[in-house]
Steps between C-alpha positions, in 0.01 A plus 500: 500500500627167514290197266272258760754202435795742585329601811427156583868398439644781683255362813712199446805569497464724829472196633818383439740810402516810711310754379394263178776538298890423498625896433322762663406740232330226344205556761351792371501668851628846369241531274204397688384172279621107484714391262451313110591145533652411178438173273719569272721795265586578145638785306365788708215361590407330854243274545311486845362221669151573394635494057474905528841635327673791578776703372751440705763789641657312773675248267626296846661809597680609209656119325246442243647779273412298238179411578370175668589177401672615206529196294861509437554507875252223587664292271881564635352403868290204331832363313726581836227293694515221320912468547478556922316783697815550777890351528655692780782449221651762266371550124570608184198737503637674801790635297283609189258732793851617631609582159186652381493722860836629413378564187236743624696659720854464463628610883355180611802267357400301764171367619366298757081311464305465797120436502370834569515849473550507893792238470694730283447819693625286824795364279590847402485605839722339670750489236567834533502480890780242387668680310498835645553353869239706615159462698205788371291509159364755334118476355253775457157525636159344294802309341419075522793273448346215634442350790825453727471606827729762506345681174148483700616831640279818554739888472632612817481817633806635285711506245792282711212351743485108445164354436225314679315165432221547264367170542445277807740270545787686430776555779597851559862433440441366161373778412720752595726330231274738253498841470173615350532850288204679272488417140651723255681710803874492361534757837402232734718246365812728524393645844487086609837433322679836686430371805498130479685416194778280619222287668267461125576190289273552269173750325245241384224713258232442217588741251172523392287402786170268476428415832389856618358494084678643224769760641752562253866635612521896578748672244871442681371228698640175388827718404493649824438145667838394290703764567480487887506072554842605282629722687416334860619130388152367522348302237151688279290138465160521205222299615384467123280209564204664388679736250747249338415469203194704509593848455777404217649162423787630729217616800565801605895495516482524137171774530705722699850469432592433837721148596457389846770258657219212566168464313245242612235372266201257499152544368547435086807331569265155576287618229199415786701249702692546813821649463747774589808588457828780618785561336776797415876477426743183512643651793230539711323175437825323574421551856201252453530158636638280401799765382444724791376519808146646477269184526201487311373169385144354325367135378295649264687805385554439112208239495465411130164615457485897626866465305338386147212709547683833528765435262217441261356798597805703481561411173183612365503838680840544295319505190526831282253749642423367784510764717351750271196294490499464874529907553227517286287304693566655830462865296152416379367347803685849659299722276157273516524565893566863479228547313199348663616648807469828381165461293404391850639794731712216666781649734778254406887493373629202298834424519688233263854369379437284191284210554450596880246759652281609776199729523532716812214629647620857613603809339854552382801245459598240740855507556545316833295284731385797713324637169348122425367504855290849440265303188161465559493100589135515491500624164700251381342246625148570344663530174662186509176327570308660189829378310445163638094506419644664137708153438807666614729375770713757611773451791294494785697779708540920439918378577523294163632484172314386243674283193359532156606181337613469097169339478300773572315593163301695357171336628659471858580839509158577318333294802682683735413839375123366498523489879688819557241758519290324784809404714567900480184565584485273799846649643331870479198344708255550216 
């Protein structure tokens, strides 16, 4: 339950934003409370508007890999501040994120910044529609890649069958641009490429999706996604904003072996700032204005701050054992949650890929968004609100990841634990 000044502020701001808050998940609604308002963030801990602190999982969405307001990274905004917040003019700084994105993941010799994750989905988009001179995408359902009209798309009725609007507001011939297939069903996407191939620019995927929670790739899948874009002349596009990064210093391209022809990243790449950013090989981002014809344009895409603060915090997630000590993390928190759920008879299945997990509330693993849609919501929802009254704020919806930062320690994850075995409880009903 929400503190008395967060319920007063959430009265508030009703008043002026719809639904109180500026992204819907931030409302609470799936899980039956009103939301923390936050004062402020540091390390892993979040501070509500009330002085209680939490231990914070939701890490704005997956950025603050480092923690919040890691001083290094405060400091690289603080000093970029002070020399001019925006130019609409090219930088130095822009080359070094380039560089240190090709770096990463070598494929993308080229890169383009935007401002968001949604910019550089859109970017990727229609670049391959450029490129490939063709109309349909490819993206699978539960999968998010933002919020473009045309990937706002629920599955038709069919492998080949285009999609519908999943939102009002979007026209029905925008979205039969997008063919919408199950996750993890490398069937579907070759039944949809059989009989429509010559018309599909483009398969747009998560490799390990977050936005239905933690579903990592089926065995063959990504290959399988590789091998038939190939063989049809359509371009295999990883939405790695959430993953980049993440999963390995080279997100999931470098996880799983598996080199798509576009990647698009945001998330860490601002370090907590706005920012984005798509890339892949010299020849297919020479078809990006101003060298090509695909337009895509943005006055604050490279802005100086998002730029400093994630090439400060890409440098430090380079450091030697990085990674190990992220895994380690996620595998403790993994093992913490496994364990109170079973001391408490809990029916529940926890998926997770490195620093990224989900608890499901149902029996068995979750492989698609069909097998999301069977947990118990209700469940979920009572658990998360004996996490928040336990001083832990978990994402506030059964379809997300949550993001153990480097600054979870011991005495978060101790606090955590602490709150484990009555959240359990409270999903069984007891």
């Amino acid at each position: 339950m929400a503190d008395d000044v967060s319920l007063a502020l959430f009265e508030r701001a009703a008043e002026r934003l719809p639904g109180g808050v500026n992204s819907p998940v931030r409302a609470f609604k799936s899980v039956g409370g009103s939301p923390i308002f936050v004062k402020e963030a540091h390390g892993a801990t979040l501070v509500g508007a009330d002085g209680t602190e939490y231990v914070d999982y939701i890490g704005s969405w997956g950025p603050m890999i480092l923690g919040h307001a890691h001083p290094e990274v405060v400091k690289a905004v603080q000093d970029a501040a002070a020399k001019g917040s925006s130019f609409g003019a090219p930088t130095e700084q822009e080359i070094d994120m380039a560089d240190a994105i090709a770096d990463a993941q070598p494929h993308m010799e080229m890169s383009r910044l935007v401002s968001s994750g949604t910019e550089a989905t859109m970017g990727a988009l229609r670049l391959a529609r450029g490129i490939t001179g063709r109309p349909l995408i490819i993206k699978m359902e539960g999968g998010y890649h933002g919020g473009a009209d045309y990937l706002l798309v629920k599955a038709g009725s069919g492998a080949a069958t285009l999609g519908e609007p999943d939102s009002a507001g979007v026209p029905p011939g925008i979205a039969a641009t997008t063919l919408t297939l199950p996750h993890n069903d490398l069937g579907a996407v070759k039944a949809a490429f059989e009989a429509r191939g010559d018309e599909i620019a483009a398969v747009i995927v998560e490799p390990v999706a977050g936005n239905m929670g933690c579903v990592p790739p089926a065995e063959g899948y990504l290959e399988g996604l590789r091998e038939v874009t190939k063989a049809h002349g359509a371009l295999l596009i990883f939405d790695e904003v959430m993953t980049g990064f993440r999963v390995a210093f080279g997100g999931a391209t470098e996880r799983y072996g598996v080199t798509p022809d576009l990647t698009c990243l945001g998330k860490i790449v601002g370090g907590g700032l706005p920012v984005g950013a798509y890339g892949g090989s010299r020849e297919h981002m020479r078809h990006v204005a101003p060298t090509g014809p695909v337009y895509q344009a943005g006055t604050l895409s490279g802005n100086p701050l998002a730029v400093a603060a994630g090439l400060t915090t890409l440098r430090l997630l380079k450091a030697e054992g990085t990674y190990e000590k992220l895994e380690a993390i996620g595998a403790t928190l993994e093992v913490m949650l496994r364990e109170a759920a079973d001391a408490a008879g809990c029916t529940c299945h926890i998926q997770r890929v490195g620093a990224m997990l989900t608890v499901f509330f149902r029996e068995g693993a979750v492989g698609s968004w069909n097998d999301a849609d069977a947990c118990d919501r209700e469940a979920f929802g009572r658990w998360h609100a004996a996490l928040i009254e336990g001083g832990v704020h978990w994402p506030p919806s059964q379809f997300e990841a949550a993001f153990p930062s480097l600054a979870h320690d011991e005495a978060a994850l101790e606090k955590t634990k602490a709150a484990l075995p009555k959240a359990f409880a409270a999903a069984k009903g007891g």
